[in-house]
C-alpha positions as CSV (number, residue, x, y, z in Angstrom):
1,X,-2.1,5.0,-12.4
2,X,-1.8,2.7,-9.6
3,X,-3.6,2.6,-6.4
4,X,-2.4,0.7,-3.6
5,X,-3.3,0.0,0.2
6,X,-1.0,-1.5,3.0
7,X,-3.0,-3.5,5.6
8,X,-1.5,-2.6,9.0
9,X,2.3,-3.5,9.5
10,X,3.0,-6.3,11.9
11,X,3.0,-5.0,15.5
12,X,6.5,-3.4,16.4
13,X,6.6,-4.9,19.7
14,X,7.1,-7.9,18.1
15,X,9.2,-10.0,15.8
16,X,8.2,-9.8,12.4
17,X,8.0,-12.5,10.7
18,X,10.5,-14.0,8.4
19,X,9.9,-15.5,4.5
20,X,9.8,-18.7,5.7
21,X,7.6,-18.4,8.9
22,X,4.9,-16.6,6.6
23,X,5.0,-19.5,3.9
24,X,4.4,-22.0,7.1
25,X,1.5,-19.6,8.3
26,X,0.1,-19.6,4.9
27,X,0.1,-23.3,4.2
28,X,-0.8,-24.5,7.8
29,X,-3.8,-21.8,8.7
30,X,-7.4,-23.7,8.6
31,X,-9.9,-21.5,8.5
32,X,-12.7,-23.2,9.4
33,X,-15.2,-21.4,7.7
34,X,-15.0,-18.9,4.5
35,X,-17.8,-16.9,4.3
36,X,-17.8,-13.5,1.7
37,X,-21.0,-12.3,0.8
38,X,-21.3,-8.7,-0.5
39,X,-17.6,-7.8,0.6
40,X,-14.5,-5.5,-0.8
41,X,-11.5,-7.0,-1.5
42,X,-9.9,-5.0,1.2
43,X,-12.2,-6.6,3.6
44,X,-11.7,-10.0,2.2
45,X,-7.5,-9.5,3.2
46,X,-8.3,-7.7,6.0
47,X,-9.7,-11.0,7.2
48,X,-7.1,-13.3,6.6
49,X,-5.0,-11.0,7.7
50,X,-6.7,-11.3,11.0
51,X,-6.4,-15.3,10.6
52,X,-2.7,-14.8,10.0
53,X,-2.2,-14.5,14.2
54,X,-3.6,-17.7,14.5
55,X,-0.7,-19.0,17.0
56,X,1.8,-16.4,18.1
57,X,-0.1,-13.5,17.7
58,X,1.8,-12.1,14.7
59,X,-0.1,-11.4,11.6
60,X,1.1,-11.1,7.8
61,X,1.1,-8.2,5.9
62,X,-1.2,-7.6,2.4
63,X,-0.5,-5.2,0.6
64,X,-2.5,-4.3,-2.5
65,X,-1.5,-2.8,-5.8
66,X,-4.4,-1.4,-8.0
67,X,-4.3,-0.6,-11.9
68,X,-6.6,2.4,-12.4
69,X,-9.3,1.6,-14.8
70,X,-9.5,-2.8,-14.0
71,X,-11.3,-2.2,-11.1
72,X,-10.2,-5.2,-10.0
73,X,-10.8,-4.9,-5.9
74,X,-14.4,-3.4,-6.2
75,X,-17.2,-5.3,-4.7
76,X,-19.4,-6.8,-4.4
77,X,-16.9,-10.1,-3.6
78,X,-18.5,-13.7,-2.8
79,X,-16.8,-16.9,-1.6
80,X,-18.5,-19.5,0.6
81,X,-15.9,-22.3,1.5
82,X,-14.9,-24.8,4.7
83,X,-11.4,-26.0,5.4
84,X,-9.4,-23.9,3.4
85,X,-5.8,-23.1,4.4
86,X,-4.6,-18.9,4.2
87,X,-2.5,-20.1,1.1
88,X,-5.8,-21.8,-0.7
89,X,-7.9,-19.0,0.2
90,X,-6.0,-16.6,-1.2
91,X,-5.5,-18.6,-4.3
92,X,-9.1,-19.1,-4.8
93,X,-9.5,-14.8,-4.2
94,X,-7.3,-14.4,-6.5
95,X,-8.8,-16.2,-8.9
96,X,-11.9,-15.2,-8.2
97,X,-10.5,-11.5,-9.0
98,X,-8.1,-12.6,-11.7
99,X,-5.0,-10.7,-9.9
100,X,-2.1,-12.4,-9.0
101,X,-0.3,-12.9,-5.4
102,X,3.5,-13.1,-5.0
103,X,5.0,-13.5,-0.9
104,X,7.9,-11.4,-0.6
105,X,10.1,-10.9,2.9
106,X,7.9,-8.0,4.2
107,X,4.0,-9.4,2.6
108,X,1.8,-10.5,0.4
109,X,1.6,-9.0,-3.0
110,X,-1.5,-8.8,-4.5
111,X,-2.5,-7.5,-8.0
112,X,-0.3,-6.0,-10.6
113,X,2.7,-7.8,-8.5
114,X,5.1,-7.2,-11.4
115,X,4.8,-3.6,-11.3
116,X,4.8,-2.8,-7.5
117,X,8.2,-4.9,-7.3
118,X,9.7,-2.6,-10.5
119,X,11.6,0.2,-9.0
120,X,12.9,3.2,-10.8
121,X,14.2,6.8,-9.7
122,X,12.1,10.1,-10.4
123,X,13.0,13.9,-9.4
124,X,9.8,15.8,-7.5
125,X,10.1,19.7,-7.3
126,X,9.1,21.0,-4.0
127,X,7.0,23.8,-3.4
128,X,7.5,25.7,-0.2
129,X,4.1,25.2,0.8
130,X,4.6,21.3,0.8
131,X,7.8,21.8,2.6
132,X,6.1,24.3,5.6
133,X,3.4,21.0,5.7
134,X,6.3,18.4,6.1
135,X,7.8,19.8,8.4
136,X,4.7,20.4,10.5
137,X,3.7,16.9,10.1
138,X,4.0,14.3,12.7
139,X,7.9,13.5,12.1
140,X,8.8,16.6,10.3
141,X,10.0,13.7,7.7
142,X,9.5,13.5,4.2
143,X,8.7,9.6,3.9
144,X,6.7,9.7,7.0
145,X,4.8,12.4,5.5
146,X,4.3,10.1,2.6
147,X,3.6,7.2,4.4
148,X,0.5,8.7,6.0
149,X,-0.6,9.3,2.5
150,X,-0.6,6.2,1.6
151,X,2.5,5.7,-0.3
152,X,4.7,2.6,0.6
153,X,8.4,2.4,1.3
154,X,9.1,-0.7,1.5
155,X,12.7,-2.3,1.7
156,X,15.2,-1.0,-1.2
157,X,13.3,1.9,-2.3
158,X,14.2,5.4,-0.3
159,X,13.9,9.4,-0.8
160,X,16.5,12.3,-0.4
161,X,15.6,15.7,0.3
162,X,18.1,18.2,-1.8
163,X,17.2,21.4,0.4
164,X,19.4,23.3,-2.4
165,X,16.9,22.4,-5.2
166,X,14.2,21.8,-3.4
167,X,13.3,18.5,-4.9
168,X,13.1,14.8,-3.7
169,X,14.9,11.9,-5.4
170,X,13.0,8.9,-4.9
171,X,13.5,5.4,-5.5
172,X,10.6,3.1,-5.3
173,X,7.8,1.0,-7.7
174,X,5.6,2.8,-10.6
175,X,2.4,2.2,-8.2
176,X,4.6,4.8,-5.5
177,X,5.4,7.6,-8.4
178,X,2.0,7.8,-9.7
179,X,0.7,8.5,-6.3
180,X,3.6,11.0,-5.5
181,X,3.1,13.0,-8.5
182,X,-0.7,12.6,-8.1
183,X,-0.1,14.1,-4.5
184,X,2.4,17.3,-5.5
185,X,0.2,18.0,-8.5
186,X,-2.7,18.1,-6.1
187,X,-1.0,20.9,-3.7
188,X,0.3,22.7,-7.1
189,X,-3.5,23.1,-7.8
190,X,-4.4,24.2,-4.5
191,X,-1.4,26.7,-4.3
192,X,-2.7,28.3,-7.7
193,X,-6.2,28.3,-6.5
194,X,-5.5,29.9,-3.4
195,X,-3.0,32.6,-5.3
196,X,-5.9,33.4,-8.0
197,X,-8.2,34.0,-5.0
198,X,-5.9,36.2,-3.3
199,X,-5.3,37.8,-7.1
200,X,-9.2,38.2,-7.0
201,X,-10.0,40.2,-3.7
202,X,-7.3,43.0,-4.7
């Protein structure tokens, strides 16, 4: 299974930023100072992804993708450096957690970048218990509902609702699926659990 985390998108009042103008922020960034001691990985991005609004206020996205059982973002994470650029401190993390990086037109990979970019199609059965709890979410929208879950839709991957079925067709990496089905097997296990309890006070 894959676990993954997207650091905050870039701020919708502005521009995001293209390819190239996160390759110049990458290689022109100084950060003055690097200074990890005792810190998760997640922390360690968070923070250049803080130093990525160094100049118009627009930062770059990380997003992180996880194989279950590496542990390969688990602290504690140490890196004491001066005068590094974004693009060398990320290399050195990197390297540091023997993951790899990859900058693609909405972020920064890191991890298992080979499977997050793979996308394949998969059919979801819905129950109607997880359909009442879309619809009362936020957007009443299935990828929305997703999204605040955790699970990443990011450009060329998508999901379709077939209301006749019941069931989502989704489109998106192996690191998405496994949390999907992780997710809907979840609420089939709290629907049965709630059904044996009401089985149990008849």
């Amino acid at each position: 299974m894959i676990s993954f985390l997207f650091l905050q998108s870039v701020q919708a009042e502005k521009k995001a930023l293209t390819y190239k103008e996160m390759k110049d922020k990458l290689r022109t960034i100084i950060i003055p100072e690097v200074k990890f001691t005792d810190a998760k990985f997640s922390d360690v991005l968070k923070t250049l992804e803080n130093a990525s609004k160094k100049g118009d206020g627009r930062k770059i996205n990380f997003i992180l993708a996880e194989s279950e059982g590496r542990n390969l973002f688990k602290g504690p994470f140490l890196l004491h450096a001066n005068q590094l650029s974004l693009e060398q401190t990320l290399h050195y993390i990197c390297q540091i957690a023997d993951v790899k990086y990859r900058v693609e037109t909405y972020g920064v990979i890191v991890g298992d970048v080979d499977r997050f970019l793979k996308s394949e199609k998969k059919f979801y059965p819905v129950s109607g218990n997880l359909y009442n709890e879309v619809k009362k979410s936020a957007k009443g929208d299935f990828v929305d509902f997703f999204e605040s879950k955790g699970i990443i839709f990011h450009p060329g991957t998508w999901l379709k609702f077939h209301a006749s079925e019941m069931k989502i067709e989704v489109v998106n990496n192996p690191c998405n699926h496994d949390k999907i089905s992780k997710l809907i097997d979840s609420k089939k296990e709290a629907e049965k659990k709630v059904s044996s309890d009401k089985n149990k006070l008849k």
